[in-house]
C-alpha positions in Angstrom: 0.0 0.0 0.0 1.7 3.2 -0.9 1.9 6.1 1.8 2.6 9.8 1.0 3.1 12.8 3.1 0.7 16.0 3.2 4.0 17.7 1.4 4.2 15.0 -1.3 0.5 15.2 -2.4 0.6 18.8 -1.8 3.1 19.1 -4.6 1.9 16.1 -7.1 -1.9 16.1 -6.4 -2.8 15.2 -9.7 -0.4 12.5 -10.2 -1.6 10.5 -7.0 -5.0 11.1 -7.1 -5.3 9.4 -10.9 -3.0 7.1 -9.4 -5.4 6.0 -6.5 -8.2 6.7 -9.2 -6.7 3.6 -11.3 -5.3 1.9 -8.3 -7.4 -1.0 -6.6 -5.3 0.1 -3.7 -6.0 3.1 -1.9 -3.4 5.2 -1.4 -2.3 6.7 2.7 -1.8 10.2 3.2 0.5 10.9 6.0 1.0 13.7 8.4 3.9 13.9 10.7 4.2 9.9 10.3 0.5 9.5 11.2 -2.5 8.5 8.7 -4.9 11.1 8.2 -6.5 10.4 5.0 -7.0 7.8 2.4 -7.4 8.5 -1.2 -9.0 5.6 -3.1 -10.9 4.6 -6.5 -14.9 5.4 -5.5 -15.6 1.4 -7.4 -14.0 0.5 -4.1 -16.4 2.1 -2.0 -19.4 0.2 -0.7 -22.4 2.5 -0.6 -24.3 2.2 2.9 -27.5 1.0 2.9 -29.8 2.3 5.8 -32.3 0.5 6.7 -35.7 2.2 7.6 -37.1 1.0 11.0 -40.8 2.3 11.9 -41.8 2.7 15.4 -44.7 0.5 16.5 -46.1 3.9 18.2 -45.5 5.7 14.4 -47.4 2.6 13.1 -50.3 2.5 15.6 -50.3 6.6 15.0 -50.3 6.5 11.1 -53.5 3.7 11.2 -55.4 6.2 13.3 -57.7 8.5 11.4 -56.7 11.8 12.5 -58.1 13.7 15.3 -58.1 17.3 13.7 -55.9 18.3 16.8 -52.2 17.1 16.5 -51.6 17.7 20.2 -54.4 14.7 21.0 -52.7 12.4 18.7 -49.2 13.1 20.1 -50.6 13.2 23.6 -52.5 9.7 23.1 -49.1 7.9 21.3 -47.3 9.1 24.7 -49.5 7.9 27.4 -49.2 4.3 25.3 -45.2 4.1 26.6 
């Protein structure tokens, strides 16, 4: 895996961030000796995938007909916890 300074890609930017771009190894960028960033290729990256949970009181709220006052609704999915 190849490790750069803040100073090297500073001065070549372009160069290592094609190279990293082609790479399917992501390339370190150093600072004082320590990792601090990481350039890679974005077909490397896995997209996150959040999956939506619904609260049983959301649920129970959404199947109600509504009221016509919100503050009865909210009051009545509260006194339920």
């Amino acid at each position: 895996m190849l490790s750069i300074s803040i100073k090297e890609l500073h001065q070549t930017t372009g160069e290592y961030v094609r190279r990293a771009g082609a790479s399917r190894s992501p390339v370190i960028v150093t600072d004082h000796g320590k990792p601090v960033a990481v350039l890679t290729s974005p077909s490397l990256l896995k997209p996150k995938r959040r999956k939506r949970i619904l609260l049983a009181e959301f649920k129970a709220l959404m199947a109600k007909a509504p009221s016509g006052d919100t503050m009865d609704d909210l009051n009545a999915v509260r006194a339920e916890r």
